[in-house]
C-alpha positions, -999 to +999 in steps of 0.1 A: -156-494-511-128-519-501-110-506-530-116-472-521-103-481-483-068-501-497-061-468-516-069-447-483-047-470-463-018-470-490-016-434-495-017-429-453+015-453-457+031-434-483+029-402-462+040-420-431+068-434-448+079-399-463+077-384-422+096-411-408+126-404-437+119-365-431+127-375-387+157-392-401+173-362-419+202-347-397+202-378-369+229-398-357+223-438-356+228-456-323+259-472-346+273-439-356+266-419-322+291-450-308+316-445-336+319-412-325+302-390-350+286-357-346+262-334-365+273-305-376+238-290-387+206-300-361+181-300-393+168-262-379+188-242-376+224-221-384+237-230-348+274-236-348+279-217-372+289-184-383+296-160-418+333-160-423+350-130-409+311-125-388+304-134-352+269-149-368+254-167-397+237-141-420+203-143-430+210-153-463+215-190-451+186-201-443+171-238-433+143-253-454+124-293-453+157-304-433+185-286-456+206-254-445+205-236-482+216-201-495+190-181-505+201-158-535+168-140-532+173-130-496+200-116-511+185-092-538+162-083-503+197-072-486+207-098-464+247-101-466+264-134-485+294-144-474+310-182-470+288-202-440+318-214-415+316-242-389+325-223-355+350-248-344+386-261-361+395-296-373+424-315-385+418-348-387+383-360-395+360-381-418+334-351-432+300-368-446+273-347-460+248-344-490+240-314-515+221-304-539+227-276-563+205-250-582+205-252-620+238-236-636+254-233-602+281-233-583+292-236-548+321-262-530+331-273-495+360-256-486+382-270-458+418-262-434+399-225-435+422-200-417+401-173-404+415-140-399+410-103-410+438-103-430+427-130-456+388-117-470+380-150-484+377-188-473+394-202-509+425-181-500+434-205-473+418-234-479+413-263-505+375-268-520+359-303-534+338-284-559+301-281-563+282-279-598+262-282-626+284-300-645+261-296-676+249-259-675+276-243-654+309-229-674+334-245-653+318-278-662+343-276-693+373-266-670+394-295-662+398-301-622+365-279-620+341-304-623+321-316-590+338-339-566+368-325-581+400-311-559+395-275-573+415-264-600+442-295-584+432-332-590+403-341-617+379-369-605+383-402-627+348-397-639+320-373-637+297-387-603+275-361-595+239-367-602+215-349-622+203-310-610+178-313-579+188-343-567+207-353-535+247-356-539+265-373-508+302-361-503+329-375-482+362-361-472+387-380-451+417-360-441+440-376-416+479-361-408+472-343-445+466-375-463+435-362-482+409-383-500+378-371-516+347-391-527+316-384-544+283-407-549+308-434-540+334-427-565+368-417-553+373-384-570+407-374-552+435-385-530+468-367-519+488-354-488+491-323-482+525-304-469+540-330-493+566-326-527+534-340-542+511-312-526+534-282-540+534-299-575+496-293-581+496-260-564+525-247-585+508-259-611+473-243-604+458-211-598+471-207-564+505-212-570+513-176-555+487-178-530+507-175-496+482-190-471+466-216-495+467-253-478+496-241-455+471-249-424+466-279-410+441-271-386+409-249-397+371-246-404+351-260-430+331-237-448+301-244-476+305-214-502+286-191-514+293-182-551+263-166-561+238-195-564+211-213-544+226-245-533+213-265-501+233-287-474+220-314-451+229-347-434+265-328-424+279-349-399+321-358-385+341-377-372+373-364-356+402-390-358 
């Protein structure tokens, strides 16, 4: 019986436990609230946030145990895609969230998003730290299209992201377009943008002729839909 009442006891902990760290998704510490942070993503819902080129968030973004994911199924059902869009512009800010990608996908955080009619796409105006299977997904084997990576621009020193289905934490720190980019930890990317340096690796990449790529300082920052399930929580700034 005693044995029987530990083993009651220890499996009421373990579930406590697991709903105190579920309260702590998508919340600000006392610590962070003073440093100035701010959530982007209130753990419920899409508020704040719209489709690019919409006036809402479609459907197709949905918010599940904590996480604000794409649902390709809702999809299939007829719910419009698109690229999910923070409402409001930054420029300089420290961006900290986690992801978690669906097997053989692909998705990115795409940032300095100019939003108007004339450009259909986030990626045509803004630069992307990717987000991937490394292991199952084609661009795994397509250097600067790895995860943590500055799309198709800078290649992370080494391969960071962790295994399919678990949490990844990304940070980007962009201040008067000096850019840095890190992944688990790992510093995947650093540059300044609007520099010699800058046009280098655009000349040299697929956006060479792109006309509005990088050229804004101030924009959104969008998570991307390319066709995969993918999920987003614990998204949180700091304006500098």
């Amino acid at each position: 019986m005693k044995k029987l009442i530990l083993g009651a006891l220890t499996v009421g902990a373990l579930i406590a436990t697991s709903a105190v760290k579920a309260q702590q998704l998508n919340t600000l510490s006392a610590k962070e609230k003073k440093q100035g942070w701010v959530l982007l993503f209130d753990g419920t819902s899409t508020k704040g946030w719209h489709t690019y080129g919409k006036t809402e968030a479609s459907p197709a973004w949905g918010v599940t145990d904590g996480a604000i994911g794409l649902d390709q199924a809702a999809k299939k059902n007829g719910a419009p895609g698109g690229d999910l869009v923070t409402n409001e512009e930054y420029e300089n800010y420290e961006l900290s969230l986690q992801w978690k990608i669906s097997e053989g996908g692909n998705s990115g955080i795409i940032f300095s998003v100019h939003e108007d009619p004339s450009l259909g796409q986030t990626y045509l105006s803004g630069p992307e730290m990717q987000v991937l299977d490394d292991a199952k997904h084609s661009d795994g084997k397509i250097p600067k299209h790895n995860s943590g990576d500055l799309y198709d621009l800078i290649k992370a020193p080494k391969l960071a992201a962790k295994p399919v289905g678990q949490w990844n934490t990304a940070r980007i720190l962009k201040k008067d377009g000096h850019l840095t980019l890190w992944l688990n930890g790992v510093k995947t990317a650093e540059t300044t943008m609007g520099t010699p340096e800058w046009d280098a690796l655009v000349a040299k990449s697929k956006f060479h002729d792109w006309k509005a790529f990088g050229k804004y300082p101030k924009g959104h920052i969008a998570l991307q839909d390319h066709g995969n399930d993918v999920w987003y929580r614990n998204i949180k700034i700091k304006v500098l």
